[in-house]
C-alpha positions as CSV (number, residue, x, y, z in Angstrom):
1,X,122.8,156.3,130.4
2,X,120.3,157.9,132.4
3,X,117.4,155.5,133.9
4,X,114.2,155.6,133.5
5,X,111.2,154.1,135.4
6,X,110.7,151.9,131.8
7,X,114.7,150.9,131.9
8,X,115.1,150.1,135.3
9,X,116.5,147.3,136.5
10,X,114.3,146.8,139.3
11,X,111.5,147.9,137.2
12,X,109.5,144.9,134.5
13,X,107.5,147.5,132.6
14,X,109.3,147.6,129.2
15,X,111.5,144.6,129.2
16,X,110.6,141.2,127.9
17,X,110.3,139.0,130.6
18,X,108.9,135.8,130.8
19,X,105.7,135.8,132.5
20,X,104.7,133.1,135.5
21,X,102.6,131.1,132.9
22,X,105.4,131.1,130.5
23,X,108.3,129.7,133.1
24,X,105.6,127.1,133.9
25,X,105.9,125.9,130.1
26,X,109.5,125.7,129.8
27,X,110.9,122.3,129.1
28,X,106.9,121.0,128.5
29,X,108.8,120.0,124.7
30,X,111.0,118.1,126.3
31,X,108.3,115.9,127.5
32,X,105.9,115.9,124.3
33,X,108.7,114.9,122.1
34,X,109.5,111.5,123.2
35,X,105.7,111.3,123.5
36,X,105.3,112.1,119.8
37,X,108.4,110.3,118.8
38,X,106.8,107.0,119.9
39,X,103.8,107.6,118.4
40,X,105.1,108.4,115.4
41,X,107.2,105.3,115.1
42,X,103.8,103.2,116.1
43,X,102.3,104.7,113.4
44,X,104.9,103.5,110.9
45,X,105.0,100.5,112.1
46,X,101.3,99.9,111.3
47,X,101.7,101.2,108.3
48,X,104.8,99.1,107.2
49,X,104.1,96.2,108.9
50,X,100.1,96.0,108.3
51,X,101.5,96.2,104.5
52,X,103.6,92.9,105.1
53,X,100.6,91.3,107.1
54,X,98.2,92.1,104.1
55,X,101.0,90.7,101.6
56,X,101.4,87.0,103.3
57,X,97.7,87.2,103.1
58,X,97.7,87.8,99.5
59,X,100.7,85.2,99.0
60,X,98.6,82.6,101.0
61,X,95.6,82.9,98.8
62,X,97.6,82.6,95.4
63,X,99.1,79.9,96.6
64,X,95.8,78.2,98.0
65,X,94.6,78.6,94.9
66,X,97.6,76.9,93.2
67,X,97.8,74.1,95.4
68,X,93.9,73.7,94.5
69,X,94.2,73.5,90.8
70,X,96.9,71.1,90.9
71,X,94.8,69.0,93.5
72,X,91.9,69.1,91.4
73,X,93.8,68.1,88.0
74,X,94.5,65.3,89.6
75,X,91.7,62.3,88.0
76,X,91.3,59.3,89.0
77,X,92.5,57.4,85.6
78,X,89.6,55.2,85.6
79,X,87.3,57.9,86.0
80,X,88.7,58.9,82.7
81,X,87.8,55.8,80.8
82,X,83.6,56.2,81.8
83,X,81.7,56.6,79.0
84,X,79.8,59.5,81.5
85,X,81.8,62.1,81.7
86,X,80.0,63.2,84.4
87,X,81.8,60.4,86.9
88,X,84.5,62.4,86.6
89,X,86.4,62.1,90.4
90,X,89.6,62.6,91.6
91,X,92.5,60.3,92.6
92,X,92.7,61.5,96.6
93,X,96.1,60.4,96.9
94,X,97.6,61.6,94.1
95,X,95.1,64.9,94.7
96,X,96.8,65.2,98.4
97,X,100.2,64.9,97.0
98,X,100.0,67.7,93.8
99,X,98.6,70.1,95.9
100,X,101.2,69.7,99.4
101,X,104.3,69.4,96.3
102,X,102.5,73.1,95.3
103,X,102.6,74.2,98.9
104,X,106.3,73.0,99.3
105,X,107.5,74.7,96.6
106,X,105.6,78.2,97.5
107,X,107.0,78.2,100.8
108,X,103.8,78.1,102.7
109,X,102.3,75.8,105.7
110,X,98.8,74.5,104.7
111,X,96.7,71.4,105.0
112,X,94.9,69.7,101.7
113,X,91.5,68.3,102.5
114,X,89.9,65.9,99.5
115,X,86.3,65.6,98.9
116,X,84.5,63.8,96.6
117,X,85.5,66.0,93.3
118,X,86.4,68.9,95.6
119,X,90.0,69.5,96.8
120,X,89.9,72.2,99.4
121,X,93.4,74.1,100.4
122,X,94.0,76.2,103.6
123,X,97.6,78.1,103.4
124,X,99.3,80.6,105.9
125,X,101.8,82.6,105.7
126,X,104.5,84.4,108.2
127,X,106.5,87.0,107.3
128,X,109.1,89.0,109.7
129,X,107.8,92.8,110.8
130,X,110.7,95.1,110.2
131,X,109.2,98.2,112.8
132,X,107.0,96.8,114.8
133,X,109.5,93.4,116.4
134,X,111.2,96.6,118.5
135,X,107.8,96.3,120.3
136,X,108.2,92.5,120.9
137,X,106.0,91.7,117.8
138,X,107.9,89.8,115.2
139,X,105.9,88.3,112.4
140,X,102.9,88.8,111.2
141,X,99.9,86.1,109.6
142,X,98.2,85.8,106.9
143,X,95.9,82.9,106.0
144,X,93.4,82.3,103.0
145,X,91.5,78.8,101.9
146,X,90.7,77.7,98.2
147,X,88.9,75.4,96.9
148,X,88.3,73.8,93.4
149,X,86.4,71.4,92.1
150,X,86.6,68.9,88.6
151,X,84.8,69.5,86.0
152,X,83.9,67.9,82.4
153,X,84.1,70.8,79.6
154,X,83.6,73.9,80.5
155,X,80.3,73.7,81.9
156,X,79.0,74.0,85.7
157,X,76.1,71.6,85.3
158,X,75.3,70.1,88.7
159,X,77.3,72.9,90.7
């Protein structure tokens, strides 16, 4: 083969050779991708575990609201025997009891706080991360408070 200024070795004209911007870059994927990698797996572990946070949330609160009822159903048995209905008030102890058995049983730490004719829950919940505890963060919280109050019928009247 007969060579030409454009096929000469010694010659770059015609050939595809990387130019000095170009060398400079090689290997720079190598560096993004561990980069990206991380972030990536962040991401899905806010995503995953932000899901989990916002579920023992929501199981705190339906329990809370549980352990309320059941504390509020609790009357006082000579409350019941007034001629007023409106003297309705609740038996603390037995209030304090129905609503920790309803926290027991749900799984969930709370205290019970008992009020006049109010029983007021607060419940939290943990729950284990599944992505995120490779970052040294291993359970998530959620918390929520309920309250509920007696009444007489189904009215509101002095509420």
């Amino acid at each position: 083969m007969k060579r030409t200024p454009e096929t000469s070795a010694h010659s770059g004209a015609g050939r595809a050779t990387p130019s000095r911007h170009r060398r400079r870059d090689e290997g720079s994927i190598t560096v993004m991708m561990p980069i990206l990698a991380v972030a990536l797996i962040a991401m899905t572990g806010l995503v995953v575990d932000g899901g989990t946070a916002l579920s023992a949330r929501g199981r705190a609160a339906d329990v809370a609201q549980q352990a309320a009822r059941a504390g509020a159903d609790a009357l006082d048995p000579n409350a019941l025997r007034h001629t007023r209905p409106a003297r309705l008030s609740v038996n603390t102890a037995a209030a304090a009891l129905a609503a920790n058995r309803v926290l027991v049983v749900g799984g969930v730490q709370g205290t019970v706080t008992v009020s006049g004719d109010t029983v007021t829950v607060r419940a939290s919940v943990q729950k284990h991360t599944a992505i995120l505890s490779a970052v040294g963060v291993n359970t998530v919280q959620g918390a929520a408070s309920a309250t509920a109050t007696i009444l007489y019928g189904g009215t509101t009247e002095g509420h």
